[in-house]
PDB file of N, CA, C and O in Angstrom:
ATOM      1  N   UNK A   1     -11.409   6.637  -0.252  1.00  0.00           N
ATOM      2  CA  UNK A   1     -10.550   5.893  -1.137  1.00  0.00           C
ATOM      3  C   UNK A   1     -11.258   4.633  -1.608  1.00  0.00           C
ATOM      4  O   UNK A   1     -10.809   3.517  -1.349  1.00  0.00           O
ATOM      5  N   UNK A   2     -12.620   4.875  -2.459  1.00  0.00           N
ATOM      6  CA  UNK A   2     -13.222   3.586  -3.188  1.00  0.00           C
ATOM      7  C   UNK A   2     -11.892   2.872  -4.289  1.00  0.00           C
ATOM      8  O   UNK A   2     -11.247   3.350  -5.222  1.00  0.00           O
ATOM      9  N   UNK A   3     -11.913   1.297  -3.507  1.00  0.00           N
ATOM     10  CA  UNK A   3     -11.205   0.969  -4.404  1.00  0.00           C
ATOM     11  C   UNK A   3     -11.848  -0.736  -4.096  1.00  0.00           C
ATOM     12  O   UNK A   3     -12.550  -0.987  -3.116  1.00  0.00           O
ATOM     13  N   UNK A   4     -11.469  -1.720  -5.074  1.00  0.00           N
ATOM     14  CA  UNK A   4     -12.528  -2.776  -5.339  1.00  0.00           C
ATOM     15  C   UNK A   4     -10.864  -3.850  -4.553  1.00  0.00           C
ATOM     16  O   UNK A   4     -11.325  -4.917  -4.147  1.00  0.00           O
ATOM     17  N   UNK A   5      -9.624  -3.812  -4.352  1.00  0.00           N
ATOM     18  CA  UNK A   5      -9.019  -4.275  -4.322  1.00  0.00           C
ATOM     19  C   UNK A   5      -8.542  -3.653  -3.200  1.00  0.00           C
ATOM     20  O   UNK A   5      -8.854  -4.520  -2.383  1.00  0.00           O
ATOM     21  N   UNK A   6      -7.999  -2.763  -2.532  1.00  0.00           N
ATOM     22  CA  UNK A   6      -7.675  -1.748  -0.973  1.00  0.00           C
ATOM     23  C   UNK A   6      -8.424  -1.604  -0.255  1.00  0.00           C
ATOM     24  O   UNK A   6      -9.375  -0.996  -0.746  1.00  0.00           O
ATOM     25  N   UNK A   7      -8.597  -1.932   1.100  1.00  0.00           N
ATOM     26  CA  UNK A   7      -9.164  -1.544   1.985  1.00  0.00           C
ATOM     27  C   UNK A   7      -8.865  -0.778   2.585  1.00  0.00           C
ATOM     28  O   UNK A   7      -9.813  -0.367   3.254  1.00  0.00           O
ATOM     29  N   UNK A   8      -7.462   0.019   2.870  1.00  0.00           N
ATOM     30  CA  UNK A   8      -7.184   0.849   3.532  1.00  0.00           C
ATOM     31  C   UNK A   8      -6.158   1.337   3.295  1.00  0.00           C
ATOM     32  O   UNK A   8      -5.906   1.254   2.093  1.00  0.00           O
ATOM     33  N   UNK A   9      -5.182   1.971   4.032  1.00  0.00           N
ATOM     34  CA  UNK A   9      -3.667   2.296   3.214  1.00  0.00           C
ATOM     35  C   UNK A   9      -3.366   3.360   4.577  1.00  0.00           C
ATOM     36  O   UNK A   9      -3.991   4.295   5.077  1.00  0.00           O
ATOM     37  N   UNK A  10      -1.915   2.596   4.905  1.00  0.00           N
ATOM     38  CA  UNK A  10      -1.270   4.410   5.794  1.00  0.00           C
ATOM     39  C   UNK A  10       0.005   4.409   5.733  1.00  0.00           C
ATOM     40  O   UNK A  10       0.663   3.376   5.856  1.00  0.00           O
ATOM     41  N   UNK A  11       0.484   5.501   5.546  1.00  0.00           N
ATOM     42  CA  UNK A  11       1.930   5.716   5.131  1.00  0.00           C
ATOM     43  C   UNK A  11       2.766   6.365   6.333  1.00  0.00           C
ATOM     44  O   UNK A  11       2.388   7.480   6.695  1.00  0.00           O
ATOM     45  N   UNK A  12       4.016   5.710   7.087  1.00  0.00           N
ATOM     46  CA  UNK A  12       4.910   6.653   8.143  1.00  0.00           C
ATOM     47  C   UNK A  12       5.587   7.197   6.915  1.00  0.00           C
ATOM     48  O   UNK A  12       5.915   6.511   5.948  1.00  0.00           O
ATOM     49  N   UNK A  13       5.788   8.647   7.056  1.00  0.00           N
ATOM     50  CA  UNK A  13       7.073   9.156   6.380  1.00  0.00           C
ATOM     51  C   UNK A  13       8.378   8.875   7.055  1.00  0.00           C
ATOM     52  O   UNK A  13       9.361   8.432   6.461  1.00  0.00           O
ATOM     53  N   UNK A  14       8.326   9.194   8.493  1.00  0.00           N
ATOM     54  CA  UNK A  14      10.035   8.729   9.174  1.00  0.00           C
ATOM     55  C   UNK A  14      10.538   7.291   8.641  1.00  0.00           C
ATOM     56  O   UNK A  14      11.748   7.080   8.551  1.00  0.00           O
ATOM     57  N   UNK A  15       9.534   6.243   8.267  1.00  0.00           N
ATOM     58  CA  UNK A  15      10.010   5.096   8.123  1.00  0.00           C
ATOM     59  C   UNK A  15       9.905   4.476   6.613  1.00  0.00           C
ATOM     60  O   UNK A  15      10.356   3.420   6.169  1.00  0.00           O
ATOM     61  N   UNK A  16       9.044   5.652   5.900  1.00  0.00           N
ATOM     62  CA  UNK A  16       8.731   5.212   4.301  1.00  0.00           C
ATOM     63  C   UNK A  16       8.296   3.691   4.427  1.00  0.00           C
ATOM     64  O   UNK A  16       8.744   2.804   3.701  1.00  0.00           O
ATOM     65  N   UNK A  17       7.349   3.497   5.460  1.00  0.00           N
ATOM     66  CA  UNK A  17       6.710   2.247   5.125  1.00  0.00           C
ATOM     67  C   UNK A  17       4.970   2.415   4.964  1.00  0.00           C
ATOM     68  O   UNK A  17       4.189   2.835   5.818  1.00  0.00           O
ATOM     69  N   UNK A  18       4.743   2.050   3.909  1.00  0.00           N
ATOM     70  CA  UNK A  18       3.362   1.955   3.418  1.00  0.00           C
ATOM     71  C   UNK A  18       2.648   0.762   3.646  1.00  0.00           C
ATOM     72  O   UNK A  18       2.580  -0.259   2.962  1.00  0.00           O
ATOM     73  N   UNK A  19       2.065   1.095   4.850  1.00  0.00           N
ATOM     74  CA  UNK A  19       1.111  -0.579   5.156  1.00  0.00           C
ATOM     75  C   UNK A  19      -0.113  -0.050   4.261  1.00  0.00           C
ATOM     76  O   UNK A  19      -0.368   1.098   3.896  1.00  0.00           O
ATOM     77  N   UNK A  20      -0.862  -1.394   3.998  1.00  0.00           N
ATOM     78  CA  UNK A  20      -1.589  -1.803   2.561  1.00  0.00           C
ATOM     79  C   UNK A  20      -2.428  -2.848   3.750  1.00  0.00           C
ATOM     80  O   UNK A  20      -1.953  -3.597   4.603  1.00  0.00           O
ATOM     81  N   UNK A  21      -3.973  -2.512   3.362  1.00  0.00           N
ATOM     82  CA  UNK A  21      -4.624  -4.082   4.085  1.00  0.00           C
ATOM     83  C   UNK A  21      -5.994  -4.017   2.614  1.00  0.00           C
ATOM     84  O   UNK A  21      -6.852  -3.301   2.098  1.00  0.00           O
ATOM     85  N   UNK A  22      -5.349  -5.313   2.546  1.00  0.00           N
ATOM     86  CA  UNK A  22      -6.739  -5.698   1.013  1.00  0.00           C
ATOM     87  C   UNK A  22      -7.662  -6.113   1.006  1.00  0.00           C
ATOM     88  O   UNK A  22      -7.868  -6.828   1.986  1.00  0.00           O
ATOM     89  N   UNK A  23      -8.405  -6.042   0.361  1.00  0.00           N
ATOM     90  CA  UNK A  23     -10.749  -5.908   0.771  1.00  0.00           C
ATOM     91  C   UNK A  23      -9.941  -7.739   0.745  1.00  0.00           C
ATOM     92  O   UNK A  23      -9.258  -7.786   1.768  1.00  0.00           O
ATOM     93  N   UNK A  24      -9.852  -8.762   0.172  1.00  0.00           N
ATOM     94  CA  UNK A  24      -9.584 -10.043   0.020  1.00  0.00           C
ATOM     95  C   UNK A  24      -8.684 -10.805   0.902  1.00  0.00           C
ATOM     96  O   UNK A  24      -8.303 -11.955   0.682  1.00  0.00           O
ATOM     97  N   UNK A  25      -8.230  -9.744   2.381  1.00  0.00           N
ATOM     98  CA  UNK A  25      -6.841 -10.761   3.150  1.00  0.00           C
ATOM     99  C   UNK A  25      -7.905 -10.355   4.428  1.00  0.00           C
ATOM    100  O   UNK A  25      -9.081  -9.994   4.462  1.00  0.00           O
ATOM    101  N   UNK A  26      -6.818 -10.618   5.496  1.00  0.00           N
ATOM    102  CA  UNK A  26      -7.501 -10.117   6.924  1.00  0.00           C
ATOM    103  C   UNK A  26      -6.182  -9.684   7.306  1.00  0.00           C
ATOM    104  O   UNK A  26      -6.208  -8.987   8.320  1.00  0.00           O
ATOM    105  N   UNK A  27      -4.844  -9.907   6.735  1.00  0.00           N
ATOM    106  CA  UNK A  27      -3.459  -9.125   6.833  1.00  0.00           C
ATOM    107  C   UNK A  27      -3.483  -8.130   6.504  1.00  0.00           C
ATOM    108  O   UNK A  27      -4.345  -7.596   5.805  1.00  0.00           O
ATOM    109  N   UNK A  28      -2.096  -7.472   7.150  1.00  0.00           N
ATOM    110  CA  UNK A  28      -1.863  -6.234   7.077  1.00  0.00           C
ATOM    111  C   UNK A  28      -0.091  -6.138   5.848  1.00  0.00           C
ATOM    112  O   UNK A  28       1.008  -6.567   6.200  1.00  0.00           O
ATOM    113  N   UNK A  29      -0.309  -5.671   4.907  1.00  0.00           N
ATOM    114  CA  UNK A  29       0.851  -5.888   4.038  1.00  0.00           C
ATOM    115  C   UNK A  29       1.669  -4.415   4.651  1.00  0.00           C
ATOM    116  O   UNK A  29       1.022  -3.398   4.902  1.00  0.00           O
ATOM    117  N   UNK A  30       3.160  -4.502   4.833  1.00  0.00           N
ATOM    118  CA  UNK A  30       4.341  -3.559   5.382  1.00  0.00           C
ATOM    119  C   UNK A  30       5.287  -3.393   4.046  1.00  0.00           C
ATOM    120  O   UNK A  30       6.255  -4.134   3.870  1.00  0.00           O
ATOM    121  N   UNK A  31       4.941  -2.405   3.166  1.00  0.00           N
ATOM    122  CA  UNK A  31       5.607  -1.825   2.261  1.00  0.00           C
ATOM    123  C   UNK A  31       6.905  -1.251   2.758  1.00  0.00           C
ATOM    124  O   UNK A  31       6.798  -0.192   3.378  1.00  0.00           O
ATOM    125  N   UNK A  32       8.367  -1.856   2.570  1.00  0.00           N
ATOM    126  CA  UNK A  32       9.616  -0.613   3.327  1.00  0.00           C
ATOM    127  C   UNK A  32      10.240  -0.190   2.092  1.00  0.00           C
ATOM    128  O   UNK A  32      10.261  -0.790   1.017  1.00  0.00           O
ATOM    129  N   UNK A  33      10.782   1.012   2.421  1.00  0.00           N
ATOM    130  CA  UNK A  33      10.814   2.314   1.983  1.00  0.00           C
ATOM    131  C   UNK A  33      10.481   2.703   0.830  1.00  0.00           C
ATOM    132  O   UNK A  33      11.321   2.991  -0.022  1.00  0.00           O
ATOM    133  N   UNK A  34       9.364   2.761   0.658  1.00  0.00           N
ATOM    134  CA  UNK A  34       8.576   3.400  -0.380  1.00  0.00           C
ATOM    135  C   UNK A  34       8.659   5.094  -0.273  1.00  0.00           C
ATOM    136  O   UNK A  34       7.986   5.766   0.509  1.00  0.00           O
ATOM    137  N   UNK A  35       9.456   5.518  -1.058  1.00  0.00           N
ATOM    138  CA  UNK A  35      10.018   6.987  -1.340  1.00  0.00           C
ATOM    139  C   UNK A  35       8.236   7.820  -1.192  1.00  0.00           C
ATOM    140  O   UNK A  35       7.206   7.236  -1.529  1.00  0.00           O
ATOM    141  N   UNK A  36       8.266   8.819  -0.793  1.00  0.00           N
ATOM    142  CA  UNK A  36       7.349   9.623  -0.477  1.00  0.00           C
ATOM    143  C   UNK A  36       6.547  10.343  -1.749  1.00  0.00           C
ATOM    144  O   UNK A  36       5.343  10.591  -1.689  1.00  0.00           O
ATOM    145  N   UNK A  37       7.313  10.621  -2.821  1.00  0.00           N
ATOM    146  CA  UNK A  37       6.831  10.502  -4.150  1.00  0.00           C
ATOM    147  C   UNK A  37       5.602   9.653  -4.556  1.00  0.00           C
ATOM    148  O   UNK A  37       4.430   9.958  -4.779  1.00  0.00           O
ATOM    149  N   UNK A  38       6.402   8.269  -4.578  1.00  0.00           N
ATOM    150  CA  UNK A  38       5.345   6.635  -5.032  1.00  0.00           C
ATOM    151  C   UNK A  38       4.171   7.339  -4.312  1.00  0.00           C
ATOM    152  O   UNK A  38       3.251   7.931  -4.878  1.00  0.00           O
ATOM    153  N   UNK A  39       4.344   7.183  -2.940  1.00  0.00           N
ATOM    154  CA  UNK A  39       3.252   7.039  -2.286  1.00  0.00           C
ATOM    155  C   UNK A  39       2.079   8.704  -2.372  1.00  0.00           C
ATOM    156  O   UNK A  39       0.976   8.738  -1.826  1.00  0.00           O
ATOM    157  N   UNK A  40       2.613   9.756  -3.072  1.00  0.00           N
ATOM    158  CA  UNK A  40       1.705  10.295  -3.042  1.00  0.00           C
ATOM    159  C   UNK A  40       1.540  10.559  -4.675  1.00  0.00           C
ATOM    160  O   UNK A  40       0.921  11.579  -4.979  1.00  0.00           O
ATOM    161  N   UNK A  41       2.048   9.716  -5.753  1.00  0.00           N
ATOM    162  CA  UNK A  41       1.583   9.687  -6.662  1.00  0.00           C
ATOM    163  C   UNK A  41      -0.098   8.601  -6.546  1.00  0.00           C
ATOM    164  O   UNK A  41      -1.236   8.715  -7.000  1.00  0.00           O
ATOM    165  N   UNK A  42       0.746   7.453  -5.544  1.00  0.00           N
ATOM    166  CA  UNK A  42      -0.912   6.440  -5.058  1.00  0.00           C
ATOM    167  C   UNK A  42      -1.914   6.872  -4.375  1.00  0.00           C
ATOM    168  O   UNK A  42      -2.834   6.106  -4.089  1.00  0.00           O
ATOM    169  N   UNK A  43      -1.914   8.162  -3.999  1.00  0.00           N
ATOM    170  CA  UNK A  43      -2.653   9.045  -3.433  1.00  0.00           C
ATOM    171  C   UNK A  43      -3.538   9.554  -4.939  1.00  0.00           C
ATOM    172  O   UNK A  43      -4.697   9.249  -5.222  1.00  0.00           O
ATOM    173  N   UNK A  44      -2.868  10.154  -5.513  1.00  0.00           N
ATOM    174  CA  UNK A  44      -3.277  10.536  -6.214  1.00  0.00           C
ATOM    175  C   UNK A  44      -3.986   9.943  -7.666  1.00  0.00           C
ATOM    176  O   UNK A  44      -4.787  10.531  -8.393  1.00  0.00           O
ATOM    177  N   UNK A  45      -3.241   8.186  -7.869  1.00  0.00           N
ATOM    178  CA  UNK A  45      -4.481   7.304  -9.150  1.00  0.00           C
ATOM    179  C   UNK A  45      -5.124   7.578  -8.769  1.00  0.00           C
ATOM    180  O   UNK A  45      -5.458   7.880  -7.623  1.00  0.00           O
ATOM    181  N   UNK A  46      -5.744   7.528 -10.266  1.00  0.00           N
ATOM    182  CA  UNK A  46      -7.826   7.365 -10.166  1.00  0.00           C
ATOM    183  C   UNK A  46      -7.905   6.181  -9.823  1.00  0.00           C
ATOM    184  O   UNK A  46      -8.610   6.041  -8.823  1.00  0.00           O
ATOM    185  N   UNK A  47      -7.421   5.126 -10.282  1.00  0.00           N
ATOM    186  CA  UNK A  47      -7.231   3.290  -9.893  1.00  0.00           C
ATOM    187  C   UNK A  47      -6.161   3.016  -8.647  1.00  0.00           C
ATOM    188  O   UNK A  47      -4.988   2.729  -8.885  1.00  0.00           O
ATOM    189  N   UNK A  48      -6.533   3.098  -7.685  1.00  0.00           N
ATOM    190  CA  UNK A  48      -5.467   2.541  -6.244  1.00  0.00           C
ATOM    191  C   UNK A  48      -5.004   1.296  -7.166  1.00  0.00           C
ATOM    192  O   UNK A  48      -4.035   1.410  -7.917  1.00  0.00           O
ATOM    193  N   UNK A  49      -5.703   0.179  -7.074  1.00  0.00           N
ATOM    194  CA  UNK A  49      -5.571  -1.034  -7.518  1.00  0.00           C
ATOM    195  C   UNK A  49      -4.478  -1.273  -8.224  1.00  0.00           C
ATOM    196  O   UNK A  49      -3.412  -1.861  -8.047  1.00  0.00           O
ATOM    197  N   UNK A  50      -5.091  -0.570  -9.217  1.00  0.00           N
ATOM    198  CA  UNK A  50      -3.791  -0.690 -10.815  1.00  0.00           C
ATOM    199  C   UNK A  50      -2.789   0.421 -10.712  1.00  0.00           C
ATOM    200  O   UNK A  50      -1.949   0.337 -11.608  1.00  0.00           O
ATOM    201  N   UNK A  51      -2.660   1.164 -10.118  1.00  0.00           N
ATOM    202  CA  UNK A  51      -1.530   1.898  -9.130  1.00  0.00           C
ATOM    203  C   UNK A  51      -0.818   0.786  -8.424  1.00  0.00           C
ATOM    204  O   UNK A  51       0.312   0.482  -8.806  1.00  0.00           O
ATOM    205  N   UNK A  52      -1.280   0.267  -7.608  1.00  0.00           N
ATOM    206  CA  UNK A  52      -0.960  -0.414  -6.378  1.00  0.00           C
ATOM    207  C   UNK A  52      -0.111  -1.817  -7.162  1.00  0.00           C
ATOM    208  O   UNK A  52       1.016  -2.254  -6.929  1.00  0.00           O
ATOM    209  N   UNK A  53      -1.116  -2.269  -8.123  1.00  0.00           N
ATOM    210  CA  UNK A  53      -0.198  -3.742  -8.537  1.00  0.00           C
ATOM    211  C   UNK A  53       0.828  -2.963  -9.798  1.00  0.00           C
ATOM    212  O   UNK A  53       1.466  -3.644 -10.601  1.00  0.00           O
ATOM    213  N   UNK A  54       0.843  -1.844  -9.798  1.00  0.00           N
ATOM    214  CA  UNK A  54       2.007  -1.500 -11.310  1.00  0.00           C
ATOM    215  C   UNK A  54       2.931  -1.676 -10.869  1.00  0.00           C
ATOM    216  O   UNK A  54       3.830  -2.430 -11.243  1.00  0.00           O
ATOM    217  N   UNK A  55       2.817  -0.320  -9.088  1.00  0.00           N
ATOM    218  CA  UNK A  55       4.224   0.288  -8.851  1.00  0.00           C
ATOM    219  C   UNK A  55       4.387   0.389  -7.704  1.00  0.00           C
ATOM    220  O   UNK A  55       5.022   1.299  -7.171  1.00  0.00           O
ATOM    221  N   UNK A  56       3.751  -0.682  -7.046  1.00  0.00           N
ATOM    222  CA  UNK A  56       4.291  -0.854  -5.139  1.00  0.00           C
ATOM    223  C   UNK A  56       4.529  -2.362  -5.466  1.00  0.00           C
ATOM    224  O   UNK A  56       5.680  -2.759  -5.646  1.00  0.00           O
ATOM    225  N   UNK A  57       3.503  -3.179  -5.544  1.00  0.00           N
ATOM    226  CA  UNK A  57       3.262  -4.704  -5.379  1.00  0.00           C
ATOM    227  C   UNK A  57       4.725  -5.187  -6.036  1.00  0.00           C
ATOM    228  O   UNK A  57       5.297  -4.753  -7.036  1.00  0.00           O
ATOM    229  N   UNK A  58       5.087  -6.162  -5.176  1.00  0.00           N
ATOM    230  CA  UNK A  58       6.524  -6.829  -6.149  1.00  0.00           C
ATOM    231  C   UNK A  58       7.726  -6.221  -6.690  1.00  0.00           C
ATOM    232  O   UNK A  58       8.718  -6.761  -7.179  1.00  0.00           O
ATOM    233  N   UNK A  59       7.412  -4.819  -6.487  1.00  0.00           N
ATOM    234  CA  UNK A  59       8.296  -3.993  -6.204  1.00  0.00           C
ATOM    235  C   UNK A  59       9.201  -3.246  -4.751  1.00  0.00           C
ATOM    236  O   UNK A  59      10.114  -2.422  -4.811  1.00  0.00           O
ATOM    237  N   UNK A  60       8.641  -3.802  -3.638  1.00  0.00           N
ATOM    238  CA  UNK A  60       9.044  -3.434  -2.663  1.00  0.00           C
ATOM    239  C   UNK A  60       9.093  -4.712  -1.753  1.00  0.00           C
ATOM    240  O   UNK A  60       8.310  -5.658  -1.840  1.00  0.00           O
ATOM    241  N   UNK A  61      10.184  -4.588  -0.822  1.00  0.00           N
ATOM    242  CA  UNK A  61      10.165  -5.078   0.003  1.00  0.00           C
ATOM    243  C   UNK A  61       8.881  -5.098   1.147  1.00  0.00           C
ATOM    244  O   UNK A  61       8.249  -4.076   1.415  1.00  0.00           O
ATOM    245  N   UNK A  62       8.594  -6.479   1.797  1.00  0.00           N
ATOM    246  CA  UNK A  62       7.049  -6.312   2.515  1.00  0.00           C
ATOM    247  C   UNK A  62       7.168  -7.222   3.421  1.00  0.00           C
ATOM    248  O   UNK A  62       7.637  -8.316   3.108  1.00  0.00           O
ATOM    249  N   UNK A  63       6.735  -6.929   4.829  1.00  0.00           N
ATOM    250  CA  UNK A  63       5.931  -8.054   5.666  1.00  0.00           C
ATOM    251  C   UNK A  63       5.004  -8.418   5.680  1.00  0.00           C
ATOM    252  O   UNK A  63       4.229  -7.681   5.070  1.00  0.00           O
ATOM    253  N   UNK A  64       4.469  -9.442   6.174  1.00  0.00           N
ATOM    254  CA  UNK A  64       2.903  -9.750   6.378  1.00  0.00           C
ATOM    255  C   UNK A  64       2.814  -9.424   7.796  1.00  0.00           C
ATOM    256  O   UNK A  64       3.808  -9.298   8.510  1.00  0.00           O
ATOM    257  N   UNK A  65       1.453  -9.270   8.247  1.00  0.00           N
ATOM    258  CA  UNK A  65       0.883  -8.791   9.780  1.00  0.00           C
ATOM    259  C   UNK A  65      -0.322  -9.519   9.743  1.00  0.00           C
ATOM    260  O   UNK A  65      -1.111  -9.581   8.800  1.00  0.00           O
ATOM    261  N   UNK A  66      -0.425 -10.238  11.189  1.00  0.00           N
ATOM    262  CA  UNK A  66      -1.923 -10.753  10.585  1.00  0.00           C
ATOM    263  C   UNK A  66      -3.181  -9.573  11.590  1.00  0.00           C
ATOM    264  O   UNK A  66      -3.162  -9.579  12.821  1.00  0.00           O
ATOM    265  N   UNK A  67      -3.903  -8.904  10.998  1.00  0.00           N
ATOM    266  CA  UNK A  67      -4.600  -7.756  11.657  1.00  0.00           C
ATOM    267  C   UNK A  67      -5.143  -8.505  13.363  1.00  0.00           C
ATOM    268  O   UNK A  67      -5.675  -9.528  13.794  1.00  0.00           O
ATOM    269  N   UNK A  68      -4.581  -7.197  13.867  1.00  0.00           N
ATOM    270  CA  UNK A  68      -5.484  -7.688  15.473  1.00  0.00           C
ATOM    271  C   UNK A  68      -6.732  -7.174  15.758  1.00  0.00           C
ATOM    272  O   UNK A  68      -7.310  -7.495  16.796  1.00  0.00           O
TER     273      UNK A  68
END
């Protein structure tokens, strides 16, 4: 998953939460309930990034985590 803005990405389905950790934080971002759709349409951009800031970012509810 080359992307200039994602470092990583994992999705629970039981909990539809999409944690997000970005090449630019050392946090871990907690996407909640991101419908299983979204997340495998973001599977599927050619651009995570511009995927990621269209139709997750500011659109979902989120925690911060600071990575251990």
């Amino acid at each position: 998953m080359p992307s200039h803005l994602i470092r990583d990405t994992n999705y629970d389905a039981a909990t539809r939460t999409l944690s997000v950790w970005l090449v630019t934080s050392e946090n871990r971002y907690d996407y909640e309930d991101v419908p299983p759709d979204t997340y495998a349409a973001f599977r599927r951009a050619f651009s995570k990034g511009r995927f990621f800031n269209a139709h997750i970012r500011n659109r979902f509810t989120y925690r911060v985590s600071k990575e251990e």
